[in-house]
C-alpha positions as a printed Julia matrix, in Angstrom:
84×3 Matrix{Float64}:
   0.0    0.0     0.0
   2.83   2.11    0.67
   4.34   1.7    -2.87
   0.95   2.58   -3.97
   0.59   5.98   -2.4
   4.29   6.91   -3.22
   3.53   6.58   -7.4
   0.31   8.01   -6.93
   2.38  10.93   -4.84
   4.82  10.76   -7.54
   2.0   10.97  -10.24
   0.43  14.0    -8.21
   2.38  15.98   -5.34
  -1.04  16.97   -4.06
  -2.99  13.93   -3.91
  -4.28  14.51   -0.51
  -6.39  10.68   -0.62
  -2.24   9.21   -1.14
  -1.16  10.69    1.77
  -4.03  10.59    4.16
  -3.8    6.56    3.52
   0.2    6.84    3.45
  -0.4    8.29    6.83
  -2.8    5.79    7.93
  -0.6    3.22    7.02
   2.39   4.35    8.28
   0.4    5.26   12.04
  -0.61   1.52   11.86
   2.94   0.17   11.45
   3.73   2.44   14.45
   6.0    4.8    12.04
   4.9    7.59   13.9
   6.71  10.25   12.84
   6.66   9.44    9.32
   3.21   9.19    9.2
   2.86  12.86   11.01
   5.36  14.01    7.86
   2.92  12.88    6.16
   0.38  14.77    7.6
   2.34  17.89    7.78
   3.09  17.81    3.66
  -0.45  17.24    3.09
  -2.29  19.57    5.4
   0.42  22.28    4.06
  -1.54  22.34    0.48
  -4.9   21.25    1.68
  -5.13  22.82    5.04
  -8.9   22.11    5.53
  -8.91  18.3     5.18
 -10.84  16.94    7.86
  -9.82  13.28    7.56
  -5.94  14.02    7.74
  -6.88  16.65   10.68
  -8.43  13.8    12.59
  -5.43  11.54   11.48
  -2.99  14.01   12.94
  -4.45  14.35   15.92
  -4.85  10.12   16.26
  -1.08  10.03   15.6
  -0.17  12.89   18.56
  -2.44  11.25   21.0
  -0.06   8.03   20.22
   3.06  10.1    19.84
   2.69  11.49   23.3
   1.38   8.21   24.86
   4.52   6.6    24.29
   6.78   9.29   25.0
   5.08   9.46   28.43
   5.53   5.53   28.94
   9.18   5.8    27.68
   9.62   8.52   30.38
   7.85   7.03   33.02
   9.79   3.62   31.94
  13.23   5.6    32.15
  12.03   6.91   35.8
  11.2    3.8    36.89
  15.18   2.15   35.96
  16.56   5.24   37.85
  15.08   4.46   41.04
  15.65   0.97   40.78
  19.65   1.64   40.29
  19.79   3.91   42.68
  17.88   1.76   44.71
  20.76  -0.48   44.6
């Protein structure tokens, strides 16, 4: 699916449908910043676009969900070694 939207991309730079499902696709395979680049190129020529607004958004939620586990996972191994 990925090759797909990257000729279609090719094809058209603006094709907001190849990177709204690029995006999707990429959010699904946990590439999360890739699939916010996404994002980002396409709401920069179609900044209205509803579905890749709600995308976004789906992808930050994630984003900061597992920054916030990362960081509480990091606290977590400090206290242990200095437990120690």
């Amino acid at each position: 699916m990925l090759r797909d939207c990257s000729s279609a991309i090719l094809l058209n730079a603006k094709c907001s449908k190849a990177y709204y499902r690029s995006g999707l696709a990429l959010f699904e395979l946990d590439r999360v910043d890739e699939a916010l680049d996404c994002c980002d190129r396409c709401l920069a020529f179609d900044p209205e676009n509803g579905g890749v607004k709600s995308l976004k958004d789906r992808i930050l939620k994630k984003k900061e969900a597992a920054e916030r586990k990362e960081a509480e996972k990091r606290e977590r191994l400090q206290r242990e070694a200095e437990a120690k």
